[in-house]
C-alpha positions in Angstrom: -157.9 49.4 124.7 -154.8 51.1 126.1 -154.4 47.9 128.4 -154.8 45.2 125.5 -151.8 47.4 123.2 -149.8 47.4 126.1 -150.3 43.6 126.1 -150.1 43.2 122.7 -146.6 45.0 122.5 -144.9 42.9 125.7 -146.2 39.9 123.6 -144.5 40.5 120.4 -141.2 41.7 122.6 -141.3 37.9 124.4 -139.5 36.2 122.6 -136.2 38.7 122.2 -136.2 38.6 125.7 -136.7 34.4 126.0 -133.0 33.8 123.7 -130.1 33.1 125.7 -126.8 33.4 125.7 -125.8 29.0 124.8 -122.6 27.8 127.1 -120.4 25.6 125.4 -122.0 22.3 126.5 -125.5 23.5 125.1 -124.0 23.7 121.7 -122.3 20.7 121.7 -125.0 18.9 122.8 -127.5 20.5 120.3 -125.2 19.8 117.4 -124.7 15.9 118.6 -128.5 16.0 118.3 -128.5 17.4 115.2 -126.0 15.3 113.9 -127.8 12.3 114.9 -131.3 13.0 113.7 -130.0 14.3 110.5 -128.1 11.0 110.2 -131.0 9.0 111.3 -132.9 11.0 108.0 -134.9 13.0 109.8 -136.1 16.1 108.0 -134.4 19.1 109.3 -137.7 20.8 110.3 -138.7 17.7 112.3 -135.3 17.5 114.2 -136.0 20.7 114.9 -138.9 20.2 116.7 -137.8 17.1 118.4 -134.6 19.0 119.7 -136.9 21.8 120.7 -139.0 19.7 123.4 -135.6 19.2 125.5 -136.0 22.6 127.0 -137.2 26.2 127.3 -133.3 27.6 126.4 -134.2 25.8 122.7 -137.4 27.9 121.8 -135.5 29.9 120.0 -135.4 27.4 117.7 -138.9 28.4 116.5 -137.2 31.4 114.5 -135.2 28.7 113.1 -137.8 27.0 112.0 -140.2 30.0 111.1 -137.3 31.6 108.7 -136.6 27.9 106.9 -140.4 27.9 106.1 -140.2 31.5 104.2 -137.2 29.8 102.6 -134.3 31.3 104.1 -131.1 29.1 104.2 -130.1 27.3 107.5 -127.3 29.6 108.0 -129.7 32.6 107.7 -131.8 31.2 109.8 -129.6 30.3 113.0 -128.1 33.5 112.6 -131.5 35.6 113.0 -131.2 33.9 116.5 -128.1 35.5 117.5 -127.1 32.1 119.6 -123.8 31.1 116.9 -120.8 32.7 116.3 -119.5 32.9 112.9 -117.3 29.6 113.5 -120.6 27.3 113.3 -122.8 29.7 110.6 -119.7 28.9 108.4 -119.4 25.3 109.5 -123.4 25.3 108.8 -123.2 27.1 104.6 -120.2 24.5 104.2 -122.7 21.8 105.4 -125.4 22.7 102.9 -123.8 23.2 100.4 -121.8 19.7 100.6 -125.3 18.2 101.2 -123.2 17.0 104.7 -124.9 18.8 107.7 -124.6 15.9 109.7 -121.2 15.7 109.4 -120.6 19.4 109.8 -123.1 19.2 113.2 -121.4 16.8 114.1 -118.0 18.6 113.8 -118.7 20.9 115.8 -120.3 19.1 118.5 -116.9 17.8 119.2 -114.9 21.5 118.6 -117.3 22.7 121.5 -117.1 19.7 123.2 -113.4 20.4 123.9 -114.3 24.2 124.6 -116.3 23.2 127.5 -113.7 20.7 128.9 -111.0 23.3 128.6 -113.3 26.1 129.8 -114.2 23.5 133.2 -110.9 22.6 133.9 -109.8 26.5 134.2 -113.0 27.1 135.9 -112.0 24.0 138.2 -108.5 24.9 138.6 -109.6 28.7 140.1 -111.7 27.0 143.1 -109.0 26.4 145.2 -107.5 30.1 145.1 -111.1 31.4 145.1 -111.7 29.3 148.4 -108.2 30.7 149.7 -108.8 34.4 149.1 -112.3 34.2 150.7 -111.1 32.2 153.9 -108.8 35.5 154.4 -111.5 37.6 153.7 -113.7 35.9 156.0 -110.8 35.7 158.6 -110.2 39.9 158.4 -114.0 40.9 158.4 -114.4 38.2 161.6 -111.3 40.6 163.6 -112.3 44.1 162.1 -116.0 43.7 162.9 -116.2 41.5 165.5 -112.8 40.3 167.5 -111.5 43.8 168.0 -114.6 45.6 169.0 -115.8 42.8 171.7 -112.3 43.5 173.1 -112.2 46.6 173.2 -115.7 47.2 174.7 -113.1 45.5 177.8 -111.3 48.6 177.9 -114.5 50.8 177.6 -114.6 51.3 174.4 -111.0 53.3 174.2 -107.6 52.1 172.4 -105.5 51.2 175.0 -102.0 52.6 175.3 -100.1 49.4 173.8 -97.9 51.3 171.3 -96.4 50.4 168.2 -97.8 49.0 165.3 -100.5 47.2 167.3 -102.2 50.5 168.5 -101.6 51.5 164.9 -103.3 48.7 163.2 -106.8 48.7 166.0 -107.1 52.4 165.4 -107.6 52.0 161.8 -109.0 49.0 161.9 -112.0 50.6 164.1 -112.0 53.4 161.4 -112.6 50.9 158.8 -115.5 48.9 160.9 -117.4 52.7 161.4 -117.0 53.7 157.7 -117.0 50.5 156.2 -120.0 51.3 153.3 -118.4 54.9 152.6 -114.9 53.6 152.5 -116.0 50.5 150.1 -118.0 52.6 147.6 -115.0 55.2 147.2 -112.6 52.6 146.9 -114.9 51.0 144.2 -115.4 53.9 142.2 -112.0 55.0 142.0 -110.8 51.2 141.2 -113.2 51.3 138.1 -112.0 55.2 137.2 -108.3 53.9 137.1 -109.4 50.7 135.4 -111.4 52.7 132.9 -108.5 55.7 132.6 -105.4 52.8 131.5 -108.3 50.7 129.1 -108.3 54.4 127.5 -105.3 55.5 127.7 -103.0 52.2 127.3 -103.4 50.0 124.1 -104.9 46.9 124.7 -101.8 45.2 123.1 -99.5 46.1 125.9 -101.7 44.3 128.3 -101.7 40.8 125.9 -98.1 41.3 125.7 -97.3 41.3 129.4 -100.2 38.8 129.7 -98.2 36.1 127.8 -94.9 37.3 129.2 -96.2 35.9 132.6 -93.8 33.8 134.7 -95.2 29.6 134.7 -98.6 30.6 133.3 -97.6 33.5 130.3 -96.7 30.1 127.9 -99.5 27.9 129.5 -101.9 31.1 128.5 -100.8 31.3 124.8 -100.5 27.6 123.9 -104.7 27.5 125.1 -105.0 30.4 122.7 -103.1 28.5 120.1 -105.0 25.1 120.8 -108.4 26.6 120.1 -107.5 28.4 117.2 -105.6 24.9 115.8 -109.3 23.2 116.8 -111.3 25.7 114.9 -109.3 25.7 111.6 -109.2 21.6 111.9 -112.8 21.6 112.4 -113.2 23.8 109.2 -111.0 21.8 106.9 -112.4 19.0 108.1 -115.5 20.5 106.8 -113.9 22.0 103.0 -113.8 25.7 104.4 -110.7 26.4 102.3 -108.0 27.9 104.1 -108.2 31.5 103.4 -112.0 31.8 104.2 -111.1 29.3 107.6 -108.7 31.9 108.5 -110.6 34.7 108.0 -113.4 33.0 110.2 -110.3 32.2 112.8 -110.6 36.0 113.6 -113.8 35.6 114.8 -112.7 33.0 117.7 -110.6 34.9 119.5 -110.8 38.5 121.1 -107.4 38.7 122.8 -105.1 41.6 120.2 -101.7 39.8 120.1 -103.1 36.7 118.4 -105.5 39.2 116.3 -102.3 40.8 114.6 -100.6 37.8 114.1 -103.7 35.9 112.6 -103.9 39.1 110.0 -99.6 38.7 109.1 -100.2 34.9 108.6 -103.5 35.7 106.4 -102.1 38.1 104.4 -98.9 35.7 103.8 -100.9 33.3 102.7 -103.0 35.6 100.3 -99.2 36.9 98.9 -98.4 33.3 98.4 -97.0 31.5 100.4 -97.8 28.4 102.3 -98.7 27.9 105.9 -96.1 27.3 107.6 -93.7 30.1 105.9 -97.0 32.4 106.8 -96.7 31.2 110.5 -93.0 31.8 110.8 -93.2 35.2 109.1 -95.8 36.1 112.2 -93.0 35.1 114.2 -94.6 32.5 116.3 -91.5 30.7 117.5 -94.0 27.4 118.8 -91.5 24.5 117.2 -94.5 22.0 117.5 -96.8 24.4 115.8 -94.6 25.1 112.9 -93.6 21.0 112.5 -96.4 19.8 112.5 -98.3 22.6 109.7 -95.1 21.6 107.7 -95.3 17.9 108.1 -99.4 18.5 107.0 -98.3 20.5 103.8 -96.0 18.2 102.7 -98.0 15.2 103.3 -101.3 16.7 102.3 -102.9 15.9 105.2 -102.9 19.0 107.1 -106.5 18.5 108.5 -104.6 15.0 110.4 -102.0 16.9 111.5 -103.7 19.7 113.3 -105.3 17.1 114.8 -102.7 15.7 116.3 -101.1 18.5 117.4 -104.5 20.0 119.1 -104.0 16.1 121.4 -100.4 17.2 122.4 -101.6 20.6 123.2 -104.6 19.3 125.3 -102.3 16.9 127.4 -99.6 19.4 127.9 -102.0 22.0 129.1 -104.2 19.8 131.7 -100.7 18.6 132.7 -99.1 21.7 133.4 -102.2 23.0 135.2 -102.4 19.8 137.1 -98.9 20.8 138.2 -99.4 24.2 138.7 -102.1 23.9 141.0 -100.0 21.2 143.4 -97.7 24.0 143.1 -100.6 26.6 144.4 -101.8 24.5 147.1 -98.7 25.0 149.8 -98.2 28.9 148.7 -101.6 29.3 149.7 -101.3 27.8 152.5 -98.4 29.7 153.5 -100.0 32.8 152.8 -103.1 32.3 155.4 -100.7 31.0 157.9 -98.4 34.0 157.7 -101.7 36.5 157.5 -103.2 34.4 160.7 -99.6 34.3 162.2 -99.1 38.7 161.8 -102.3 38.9 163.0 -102.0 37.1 166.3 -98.9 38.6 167.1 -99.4 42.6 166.1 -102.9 42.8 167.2 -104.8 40.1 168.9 -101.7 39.1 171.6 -101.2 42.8 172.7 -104.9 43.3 173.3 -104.9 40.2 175.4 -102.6 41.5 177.5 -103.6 40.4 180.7 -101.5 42.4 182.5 -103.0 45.3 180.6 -106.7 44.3 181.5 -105.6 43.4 185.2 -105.4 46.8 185.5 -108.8 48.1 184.0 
């Protein structure tokens, strides 16, 4: 009896445990199917059994579909699964209450679309300093666990007398190789008590700040904020989110507290009044294309067109400045493991192979 509760609990916990977290392609590829059965006429109930056959990360569709049959609203429904942000459960009302889900699906398929292309060509552009970083890594633990102990086990397992920083460098080197595991796990925990003593004790502002005030990447790293905030709120007056409720929702896309303040000076501008673009300049966002383009969108009425455009320039400047920041990586890095093999040769490995030295062993 006890055995068949037990099993009987785990069951009815399953499916909690079977949701997971959807990447940026997965939702734009669910929408684009959701978009295209709705289009086709496809009941929603139907597309969403269809959609769910594609794969075990979509069963969590079935609560989907088990809420819409009590009568719950889409939106309600898809957000019982905890799988969408507030971007598409707003994109989704919009939709149903237009009567244009497809379209709104179909919106959003394309805003996480260029999420995931942005999000693979950072991910892309870290491999190369990644690879760099674990080369050296590789190239250290090779000398401190294997190089210098086979050569000293030549001088009988004793330093010899070399002097200067050579003997220096060995003797700690062999301290690190003996206490390597007590050494790492100190060093870890007091890395993660200084890391969690300044996330305390320093507001998270200051870091944002300094993080945009970064030399070559600072700019790069706030116009990618800016881009998917200008995707999100085209994507939502695309759909007829009007622009106070799109703006509110725009708080939900980004985490980072320099852009948070300034979203909440540019909503309550607008709330006091004024237009966009005066809203945007009283937040002090001094992005000339930004603030031209908004203006040109006011004045033409087609603001939605605009922010479109402007998203494009943004795209293309940022895969082109990364592009060239990452030709400008390659022969730093390259300099750095040459000077690190370079040191090496000439303050340890060279004055253990001595040969006078071991000539007289």
């Amino acid at each position: 009896m006890i055995l068949l509760l037990k099993k009987d609990i785990v069951t009815s916990f399953k499916p909690l445990f079977e949701v997971k977290k959807l990447s940026y392609e997965d939702k734009a590829k669910l929408f684009e199917n959701f978009a295209i059965l709705l289009k086709s006429g496809i009941p929603i109930v139907k597309s969403l059994d269809i959609i769910k056959q594609q794969g075990e990360k979509l069963k969590f569709l079935d609560i989907v579909k088990e809420n819409l049959f009590l009568g719950k609203s889409l939106k309600f429904s898809m957000e019982q699964t905890s799988c969408f942000d507030e971007l598409s459960l707003t994109l989704i009302e919009v939709g149903e209450k237009t009567g244009k889900l497809d379209e709104a699906f179909l919106k959003m398929s394309k805003y996480y679309t260029h999420m995931d292309e942005m999000y693979k060509d950072v991910k892309s552009a870290s491999y190369y300093p990644i690879f760099i970083l674990s080369m050296l890594l590789f190239l250290f633990g090779f000398i401190i666990f294997y190089f210098i102990p086979n050569i000293i086990s030549l001088y009988g397992g004793e330093i010899p007398k070399i002097g200067g920083w050579a003997e220096l460098l060995i003797s700690h080197t062999l301290f690190i190789k003996e206490y390597f595991m007590e050494l790492f796990l100190t060093c870890s925990i007091l890395i993660a008590l200084i890391i969690k003593l300044v996330i305390v004790s320093i507001n998270p502002l200051f870091f944002s700040q300094i993080k945009f005030k970064l030399p070559l990447v600072g700019n790069l790293i706030f116009k990618q904020s800016l881009n998917n905030l200008v995707w999100a709120l085209e994507t939502m007056l695309g759909s007829g989110v009007d622009i106070l409720n799109a703006l509110s929702v725009l708080e939900n896309v980004t985490k980072d507290p320099v852009v948070l303040s300034k979203l909440k000076i540019i909503q309550t501008s607008v709330l006091g009044g004024n237009s966009l673009s005066d809203s945007i300049a009283d937040a002090k966002i001094s992005e000339p294309n930004l603030l031209y383009f908004v203006n040109i969108g006011e004045e033409t009425g087609d603001l939605e067109n605009r922010l479109n455009n402007l998203s494009y320039l943004y795209t293309q400047e940022i895969k082109r400045k990364s592009k060239e920041l990452t030709s400008m990586a390659q022969p730093v890095f390259i300099t750095i493991i040459t000077l690190a093999i370079g040191i090496t040769m000439l303050t340890i490995i060279m004055p253990l192979l001595d040969y006078e030295l071991l000539y007289k062993i």
